[in-house]
KOLDO-911642 format. One record per residue (C-alpha): residue in three letters; x, y, z. Coordinates in steps of 0.5 Angstrom, whole numbers, padded with zeros to 4 digits, always signed. Each point is the difference from the previous one (the first is absolute). Layout:
N
ALAXYZ...
//
This chain:
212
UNK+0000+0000+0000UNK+0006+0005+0001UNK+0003-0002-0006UNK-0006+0000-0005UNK-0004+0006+0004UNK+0006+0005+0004UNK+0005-0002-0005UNK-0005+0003-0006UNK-0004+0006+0004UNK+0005+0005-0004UNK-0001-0001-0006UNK-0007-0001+0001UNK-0001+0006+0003UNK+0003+0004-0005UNK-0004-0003-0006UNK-0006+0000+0004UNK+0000+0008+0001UNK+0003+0001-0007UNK-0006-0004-0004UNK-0005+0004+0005UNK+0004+0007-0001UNK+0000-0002-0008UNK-0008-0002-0001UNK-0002+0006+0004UNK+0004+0004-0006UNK-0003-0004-0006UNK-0007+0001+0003UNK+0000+0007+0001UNK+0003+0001-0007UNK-0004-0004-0003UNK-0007+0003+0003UNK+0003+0007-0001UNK-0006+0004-0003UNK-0005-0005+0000UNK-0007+0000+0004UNK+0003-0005+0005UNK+0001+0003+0008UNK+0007+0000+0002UNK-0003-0004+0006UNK+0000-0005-0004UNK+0008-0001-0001UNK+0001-0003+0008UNK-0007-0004-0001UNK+0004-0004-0007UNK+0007+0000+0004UNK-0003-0004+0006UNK-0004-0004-0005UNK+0006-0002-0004UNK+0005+0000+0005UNK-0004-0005+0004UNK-0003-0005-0005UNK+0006+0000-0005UNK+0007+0005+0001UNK+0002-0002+0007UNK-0001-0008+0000UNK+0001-0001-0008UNK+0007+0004-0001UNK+0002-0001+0008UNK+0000-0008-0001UNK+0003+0001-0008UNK+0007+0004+0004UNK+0000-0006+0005UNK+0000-0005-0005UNK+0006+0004-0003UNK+0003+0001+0007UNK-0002-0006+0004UNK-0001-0005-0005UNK+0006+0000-0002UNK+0004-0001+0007UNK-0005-0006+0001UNK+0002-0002-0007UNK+0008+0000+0001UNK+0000-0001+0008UNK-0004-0007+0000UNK+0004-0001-0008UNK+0007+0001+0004UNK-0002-0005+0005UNK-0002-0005-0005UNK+0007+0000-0004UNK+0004+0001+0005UNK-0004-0007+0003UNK-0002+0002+0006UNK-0008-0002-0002UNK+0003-0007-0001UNK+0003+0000+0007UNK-0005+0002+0003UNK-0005-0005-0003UNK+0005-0006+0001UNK-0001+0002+0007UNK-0007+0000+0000UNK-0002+0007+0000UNK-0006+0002-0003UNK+0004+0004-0005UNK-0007+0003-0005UNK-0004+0002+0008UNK+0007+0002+0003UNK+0003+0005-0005UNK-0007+0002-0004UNK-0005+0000+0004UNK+0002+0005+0005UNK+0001+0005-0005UNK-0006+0000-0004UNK-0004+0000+0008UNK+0004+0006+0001UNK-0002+0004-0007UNK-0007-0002+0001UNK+0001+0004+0007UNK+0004+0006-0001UNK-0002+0002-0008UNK-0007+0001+0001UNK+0004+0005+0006UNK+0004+0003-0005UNK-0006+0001-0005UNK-0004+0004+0005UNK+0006+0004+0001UNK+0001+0001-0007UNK-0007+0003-0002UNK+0000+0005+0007UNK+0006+0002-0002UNK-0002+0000-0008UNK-0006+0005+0003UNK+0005+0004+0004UNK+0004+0000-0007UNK-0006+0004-0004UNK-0002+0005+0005UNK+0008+0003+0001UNK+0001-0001-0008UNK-0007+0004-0001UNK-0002+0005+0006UNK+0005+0003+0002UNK+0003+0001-0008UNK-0007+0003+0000UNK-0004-0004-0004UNK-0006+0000+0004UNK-0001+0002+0007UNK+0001-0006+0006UNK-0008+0000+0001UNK-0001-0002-0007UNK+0005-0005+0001UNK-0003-0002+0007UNK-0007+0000-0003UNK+0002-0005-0006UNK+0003-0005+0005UNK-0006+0000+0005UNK-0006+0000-0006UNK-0002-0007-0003UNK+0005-0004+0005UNK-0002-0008-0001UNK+0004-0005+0005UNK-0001-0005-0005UNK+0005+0003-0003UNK+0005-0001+0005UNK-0002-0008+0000UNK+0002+0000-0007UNK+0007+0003+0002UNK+0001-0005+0005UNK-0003-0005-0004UNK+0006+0001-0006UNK+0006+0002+0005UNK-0001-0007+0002UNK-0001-0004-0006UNK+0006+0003-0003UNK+0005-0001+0006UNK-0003-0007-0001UNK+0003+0001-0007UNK+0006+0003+0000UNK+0003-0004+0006UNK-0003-0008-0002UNK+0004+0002-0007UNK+0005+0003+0002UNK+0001-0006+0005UNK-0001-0005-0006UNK+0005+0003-0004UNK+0005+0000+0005UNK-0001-0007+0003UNK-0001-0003-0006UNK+0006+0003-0004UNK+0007-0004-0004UNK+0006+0002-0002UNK+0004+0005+0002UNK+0001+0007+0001UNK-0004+0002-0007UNK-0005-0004+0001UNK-0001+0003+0008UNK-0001+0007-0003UNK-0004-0003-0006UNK-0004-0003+0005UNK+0000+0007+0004UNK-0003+0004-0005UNK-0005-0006-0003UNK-0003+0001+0008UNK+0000+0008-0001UNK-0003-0001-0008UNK-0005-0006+0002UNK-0003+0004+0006UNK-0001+0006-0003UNK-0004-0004-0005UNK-0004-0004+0005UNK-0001+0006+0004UNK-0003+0005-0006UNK-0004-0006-0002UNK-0003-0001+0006UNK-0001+0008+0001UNK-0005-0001-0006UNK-0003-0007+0003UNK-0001+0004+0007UNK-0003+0006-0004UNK-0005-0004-0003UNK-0002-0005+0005UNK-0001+0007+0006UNK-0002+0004-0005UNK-0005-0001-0005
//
């Protein structure tokens, strides 16, 4: 849980508060002049964050950071025949060193999610009232209008899918690696590829069962 939650709060952070500051951009620029209150830009913003921005691109820089530590450190134990030995000493190789990791994203990223749609809102307002685009009220009145906690379940119900996701295949790809160090990193960057993958796909599967 340190590791895959401590280790990558920085960087999760600083995306987080740089998609929210950027959305919040976009929006004004592309409802500038029209008939839509500006209110409307926190109420978007809190929306996208929550159901979409936060959990998808959170999880997809996770699969770049953690998926490929997992990949690597359980692939280097496997070269270096430490799995071997430990299953010749009747250790229970798959629950000793793969499942820890994935009880331990299934914990702490959901955590980490939700920090990052906070800070994603928190991204927006300091990108967009204090430059003057429109006043704190009208920021304030968009995140509190029209709020369904529906969608903080949507959230919760993607963040731990894809830490399922990027944890078993990196996991997988890491266990099950051959050769020596070229076929380390290959395998290292099939669990970040394949991840991603996987993680978009079940963005859409997700979005389509909660949704429609």
């Amino acid at each position: 849980m340190n590791d895959i939650g401590i280790g990558s709060f920085i960087i999760v952070f600083l995306i987080a508060i740089f998609i929210g500051a950027v959305t919040a951009i976009q929006f004004a620029y592309q409802m500038g002049g029209t008939l839509i209150p500006r209110y409307y830009i926190g109420y978007i913003v809190r929306d996208m964050t929550i159901i979409e921005m936060a959990p998808t691109i959170s999880c997809l820089v996770l699969s770049g950071k953690v998926g490929s530590n997992i990949a690597a450190e359980i692939g280097g134990m496997r070269q270096k025949e430490h799995i071997d030995a430990m299953e010749i000493m009747g250790v229970n190789t798959s629950s000793y060193l793969v499942m820890p990791k994935i009880i331990a994203a299934l914990i702490v990223i959901p955590l980490l999610v939700c920090v990052a749609a906070i800070v994603s809102i928190i991204g927006a307002y300091i990108a967009s009232v204090p430059t003057g685009m429109f006043s704190s009220a009208e920021f304030v009145q968009g995140l509190r209008s029209w709020f369904e906690g529906y969608n903080v379940f949507i959230m919760f119900v993607k963040s731990i899918v894809f830490a399922f996701i990027l944890t078993s295949v990196s996991c997988y790809q890491g266990y099950f690696v051959k050769g020596g160090s070229i076929e380390l990193g290959k395998a290292s960057t099939q669990a970040v590829v394949s991840g991603n993958i996987l993680i978009l796909i079940a963005d859409y599967v997700i979005a389509l069962v909660l949704t429609v």
